[in-house]
C-alpha positions in Angstrom: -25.6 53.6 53.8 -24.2 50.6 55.7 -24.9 46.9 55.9 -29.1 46.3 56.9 -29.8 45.1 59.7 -31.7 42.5 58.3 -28.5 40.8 56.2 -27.0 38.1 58.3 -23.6 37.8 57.8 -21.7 34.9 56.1 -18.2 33.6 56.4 -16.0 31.3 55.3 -14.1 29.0 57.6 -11.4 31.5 58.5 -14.4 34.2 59.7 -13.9 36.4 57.0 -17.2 37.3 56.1 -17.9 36.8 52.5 -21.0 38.4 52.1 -24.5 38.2 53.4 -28.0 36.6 53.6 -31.2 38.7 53.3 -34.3 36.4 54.0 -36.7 39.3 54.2 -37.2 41.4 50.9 -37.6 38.4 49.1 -39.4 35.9 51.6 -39.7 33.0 51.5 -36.9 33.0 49.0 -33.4 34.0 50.9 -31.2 36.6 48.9 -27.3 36.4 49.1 -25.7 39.7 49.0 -21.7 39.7 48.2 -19.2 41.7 49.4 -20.0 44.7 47.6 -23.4 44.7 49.0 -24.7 43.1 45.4 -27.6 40.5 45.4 -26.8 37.2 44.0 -30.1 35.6 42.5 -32.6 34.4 44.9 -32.6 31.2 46.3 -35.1 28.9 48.3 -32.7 26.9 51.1 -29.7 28.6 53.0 -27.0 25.8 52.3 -27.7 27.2 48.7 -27.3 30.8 49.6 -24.4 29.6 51.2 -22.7 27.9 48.7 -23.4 31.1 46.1 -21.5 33.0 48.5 -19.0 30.6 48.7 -18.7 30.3 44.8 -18.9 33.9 44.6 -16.2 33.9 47.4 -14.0 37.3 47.7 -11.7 36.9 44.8 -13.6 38.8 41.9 -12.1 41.7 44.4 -9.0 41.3 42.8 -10.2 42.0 39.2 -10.5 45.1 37.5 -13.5 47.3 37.6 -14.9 50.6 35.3 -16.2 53.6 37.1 -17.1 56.5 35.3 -15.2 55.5 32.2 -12.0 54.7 33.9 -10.2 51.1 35.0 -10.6 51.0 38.4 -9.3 48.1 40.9 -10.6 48.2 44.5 -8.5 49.2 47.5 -10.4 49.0 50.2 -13.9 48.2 51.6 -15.9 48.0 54.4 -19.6 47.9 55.4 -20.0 51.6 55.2 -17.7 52.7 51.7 -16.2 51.0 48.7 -12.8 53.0 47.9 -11.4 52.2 44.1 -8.4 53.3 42.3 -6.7 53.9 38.7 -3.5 52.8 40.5 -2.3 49.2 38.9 -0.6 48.7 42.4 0.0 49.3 46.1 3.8 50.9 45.3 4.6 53.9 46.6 5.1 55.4 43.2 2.0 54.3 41.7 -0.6 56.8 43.5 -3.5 57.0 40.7 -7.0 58.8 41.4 -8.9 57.4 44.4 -13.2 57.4 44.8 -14.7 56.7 47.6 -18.0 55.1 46.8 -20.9 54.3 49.2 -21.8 51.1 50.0 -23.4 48.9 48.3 -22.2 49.4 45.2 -24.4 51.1 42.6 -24.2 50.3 39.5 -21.9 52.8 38.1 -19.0 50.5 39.7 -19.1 47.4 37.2 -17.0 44.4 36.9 -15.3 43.9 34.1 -14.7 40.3 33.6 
């Protein structure tokens, strides 16, 4: 899957989008969807779907994640597949196990913070 077509887009100042706002599937409340495709509880007014998106921002990216009873860390995304690893880092040494997950994120991919 991929990003609806009815999510707008959000993002920050610098245009990196942060996430997105769905005011269909639960209209008249607007639904903000974060980075991992994830919806944020519902909210009535866009500045406060913004600023949950904001709050939410793109940092909980850096944490660590389980999937499928390993610690996973993401290492890259976009709006079409979520690819984690067991690596603890970028060095060329460290290579780990990769999955590529589709996007959003089901559930099997949880935070663990």
């Amino acid at each position: 899957m991929s990003v609806p077509d009815h999510w707008i887009p959000y993002a920050r100042e610098d245009g990196e989008v942060v996430g997105w706002i769905d005011m269909t599937s639960a209209a008249p409340d607007l639904v903000p969807i974060d980075r991992l495709g994830r919806a944020l509880p519902t909210v009535s007014e866009w500045p406060d779907a913004e600023e949950a998106l904001d709050r939410r921002g793109l940092r909980f990216l850096m944490e660590k994640f389980r999937f499928e009873g390993r610690t996973v860390r993401i290492r890259s995304l976009d709006d079409h597949r979520i690819v984690v690893t067991t690596a603890v880092s970028d060095a060329v040494g460290d290579v780990g196990e990769e999955f590529v997950l589709d996007f959003p994120a089901g559930p099997d991919l949880v935070e663990t913070t």
